[in-house]
C-alpha positions in Angstrom: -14.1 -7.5 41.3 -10.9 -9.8 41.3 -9.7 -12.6 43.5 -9.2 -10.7 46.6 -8.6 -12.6 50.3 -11.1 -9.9 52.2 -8.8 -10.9 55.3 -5.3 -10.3 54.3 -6.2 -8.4 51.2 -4.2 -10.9 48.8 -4.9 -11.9 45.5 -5.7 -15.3 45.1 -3.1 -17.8 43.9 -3.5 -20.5 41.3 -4.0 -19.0 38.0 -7.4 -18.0 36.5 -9.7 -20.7 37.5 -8.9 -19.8 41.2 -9.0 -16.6 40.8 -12.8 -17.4 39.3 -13.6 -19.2 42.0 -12.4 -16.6 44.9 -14.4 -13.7 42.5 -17.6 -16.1 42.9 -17.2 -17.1 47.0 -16.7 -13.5 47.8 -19.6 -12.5 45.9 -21.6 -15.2 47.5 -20.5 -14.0 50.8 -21.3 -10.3 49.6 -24.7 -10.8 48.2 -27.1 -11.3 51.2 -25.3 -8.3 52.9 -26.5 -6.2 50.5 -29.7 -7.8 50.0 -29.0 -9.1 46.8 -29.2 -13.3 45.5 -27.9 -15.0 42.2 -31.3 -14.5 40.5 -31.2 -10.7 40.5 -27.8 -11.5 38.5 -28.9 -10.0 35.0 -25.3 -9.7 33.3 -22.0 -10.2 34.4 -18.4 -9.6 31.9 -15.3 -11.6 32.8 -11.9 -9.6 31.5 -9.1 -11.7 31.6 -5.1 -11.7 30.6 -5.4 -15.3 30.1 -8.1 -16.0 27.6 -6.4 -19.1 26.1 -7.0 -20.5 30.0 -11.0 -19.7 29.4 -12.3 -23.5 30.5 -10.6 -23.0 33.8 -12.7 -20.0 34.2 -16.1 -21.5 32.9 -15.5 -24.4 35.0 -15.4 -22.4 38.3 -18.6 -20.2 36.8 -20.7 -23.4 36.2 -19.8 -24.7 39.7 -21.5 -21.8 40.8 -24.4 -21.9 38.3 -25.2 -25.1 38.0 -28.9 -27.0 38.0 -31.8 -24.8 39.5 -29.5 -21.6 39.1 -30.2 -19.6 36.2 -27.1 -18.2 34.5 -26.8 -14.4 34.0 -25.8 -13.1 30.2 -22.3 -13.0 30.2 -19.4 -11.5 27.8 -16.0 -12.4 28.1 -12.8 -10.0 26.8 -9.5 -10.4 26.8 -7.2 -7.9 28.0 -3.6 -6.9 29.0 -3.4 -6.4 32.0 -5.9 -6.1 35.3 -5.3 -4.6 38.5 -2.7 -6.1 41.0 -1.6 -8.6 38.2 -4.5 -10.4 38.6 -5.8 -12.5 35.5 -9.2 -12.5 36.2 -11.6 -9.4 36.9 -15.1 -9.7 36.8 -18.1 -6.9 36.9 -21.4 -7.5 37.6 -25.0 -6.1 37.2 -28.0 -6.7 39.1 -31.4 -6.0 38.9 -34.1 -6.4 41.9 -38.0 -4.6 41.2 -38.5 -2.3 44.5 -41.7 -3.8 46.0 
């Protein structure tokens, strides 16, 4: 996922901590659609162009997991480019037991 505006499509301006943040709120906004929550989180790695900007993008992930929210594992890689010019992608895994 990168930084995508779902309404116009655009990528999300501000450099990698926005972009973060945008990832995060439109996965938030994603999750109960598909009958998914944070908890089911199990792993998530964050690619970047911009890995010397890295505490921008761990502040925006621990605004999002903060107290009472248990962090997923998470790897970070550093890359040379991402789709659109974005410098932020982020792919996550979930898993939820069928009941």
């Amino acid at each position: 996922m990168i930084a995508l505006d779902p309404e116009t499509g655009a990528l999300e301006a501000g450099g990698p901590g926005a972009e973060t943040a945008k990832i995060l709120d439109n996965l938030l906004t994603a999750l109960p659609e598909i009958g998914l929550g944070l908890e089911d989180m199990v792993s998530a790695t964050i690619y970047t162009t911009a890995f010397e900007r890295f505490p921008a993008i761990n502040e925006a992930w621990e605004a999002v997991f903060s107290e009472g929210v248990h962090p997923p594992a998470r790897t970070a890689v550093g890359v040379q480019a991402l789709p659109l010019g974005a410098t932020v992608e982020v792919a996550f895994e979930f898993y939820k037991e069928a009941i």
